[in-house]
C-alpha positions in Angstrom: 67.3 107.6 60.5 68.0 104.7 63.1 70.4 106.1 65.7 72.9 102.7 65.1 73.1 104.1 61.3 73.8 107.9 62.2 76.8 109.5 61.6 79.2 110.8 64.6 78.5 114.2 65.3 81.7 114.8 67.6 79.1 115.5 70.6 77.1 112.5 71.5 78.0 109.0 71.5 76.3 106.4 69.0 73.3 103.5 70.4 75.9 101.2 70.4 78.1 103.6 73.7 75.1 104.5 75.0 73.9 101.3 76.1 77.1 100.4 77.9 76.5 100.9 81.7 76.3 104.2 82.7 78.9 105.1 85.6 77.6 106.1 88.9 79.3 109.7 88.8 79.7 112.3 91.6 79.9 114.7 89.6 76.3 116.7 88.3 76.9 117.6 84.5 79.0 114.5 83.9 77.5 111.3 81.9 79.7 108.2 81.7 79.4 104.9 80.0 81.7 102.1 81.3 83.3 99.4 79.0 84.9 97.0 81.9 87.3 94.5 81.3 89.1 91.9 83.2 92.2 94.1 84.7 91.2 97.7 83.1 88.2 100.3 82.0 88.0 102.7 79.2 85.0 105.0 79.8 83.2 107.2 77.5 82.8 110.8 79.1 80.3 113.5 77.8 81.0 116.4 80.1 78.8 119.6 79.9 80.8 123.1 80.7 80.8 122.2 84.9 84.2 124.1 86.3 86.7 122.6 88.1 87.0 119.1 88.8 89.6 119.5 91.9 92.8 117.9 92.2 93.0 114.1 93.2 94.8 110.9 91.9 94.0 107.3 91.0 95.7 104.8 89.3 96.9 105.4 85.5 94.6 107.1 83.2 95.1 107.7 79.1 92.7 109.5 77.4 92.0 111.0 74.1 90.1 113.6 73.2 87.0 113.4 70.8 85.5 117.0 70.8 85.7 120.5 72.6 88.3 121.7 75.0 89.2 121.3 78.6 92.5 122.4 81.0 94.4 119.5 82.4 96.4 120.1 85.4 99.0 117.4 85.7 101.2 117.5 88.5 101.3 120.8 88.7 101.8 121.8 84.7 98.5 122.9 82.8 97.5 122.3 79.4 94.9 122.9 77.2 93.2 119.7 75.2 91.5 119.9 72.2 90.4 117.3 69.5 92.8 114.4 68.8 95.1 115.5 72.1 96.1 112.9 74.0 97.2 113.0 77.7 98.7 110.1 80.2 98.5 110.5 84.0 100.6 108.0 85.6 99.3 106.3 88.8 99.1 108.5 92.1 99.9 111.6 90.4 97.5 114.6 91.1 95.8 116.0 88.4 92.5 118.4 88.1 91.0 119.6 85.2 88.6 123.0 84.0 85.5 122.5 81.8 84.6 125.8 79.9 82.8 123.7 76.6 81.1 120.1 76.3 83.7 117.4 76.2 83.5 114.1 74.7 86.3 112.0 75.9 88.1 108.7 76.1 89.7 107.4 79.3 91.5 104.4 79.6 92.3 103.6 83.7 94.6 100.8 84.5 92.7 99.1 87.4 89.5 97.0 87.1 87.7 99.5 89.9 88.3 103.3 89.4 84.7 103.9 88.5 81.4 101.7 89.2 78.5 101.2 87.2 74.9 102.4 88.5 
């Protein structure tokens, strides 16, 4: 079956994700594809079981998530995500988060900049 016509499997993004730009991550276990606008981005985050990514802060991020689960640290309160959980970081707040499954997940960022394409 052509990969446009398949059905979402909650764990990998369709042809149509995919071939968005891929971001240039830091992070190993951590595939990105960037859908840039004019004043934001909303990237599309597949993220294998890596740990800890440690505390830092950016401008504002929403994000929703599409499968597995991960712990969001928010300014000091934790929370566990999990399908259809949404979260909002406002700007210059620290956050961190723990990956113990494979995540797929939305991020919207309020600047034009927070992540680079390859």
């Amino acid at each position: 079956m052509d990969d446009m016509k398949k059905e979402w499997d909650g764990t990998t993004y369709p042809d149509m994700i995919r071939n968005l730009p891929e971001v240039d991550m830091p992070f190993e276990g951590i595939r990105a594809w960037l859908f840039q606008g004019g004043k934001q981005q909303a990237v599309f985050f597949d993220i294998e079981p890596i740990g800890e990514v440690p505390p830092h802060s950016h401008c504002a991020q929403w994000g929703i998530m599409l499968a597995g689960e991960m712990a969001l640290t928010i300014d000091g309160e934790t929370k566990t995500y999990r399908k259809g959980d949404t979260y909002y970081i406002p700007e210059g707040v620290v956050h961190s988060a723990k990956f113990t499954t494979r995540v797929n997940v939305i991020d919207y960022f309020d600047a034009p900049d927070r992540w680079a394409a390859k």
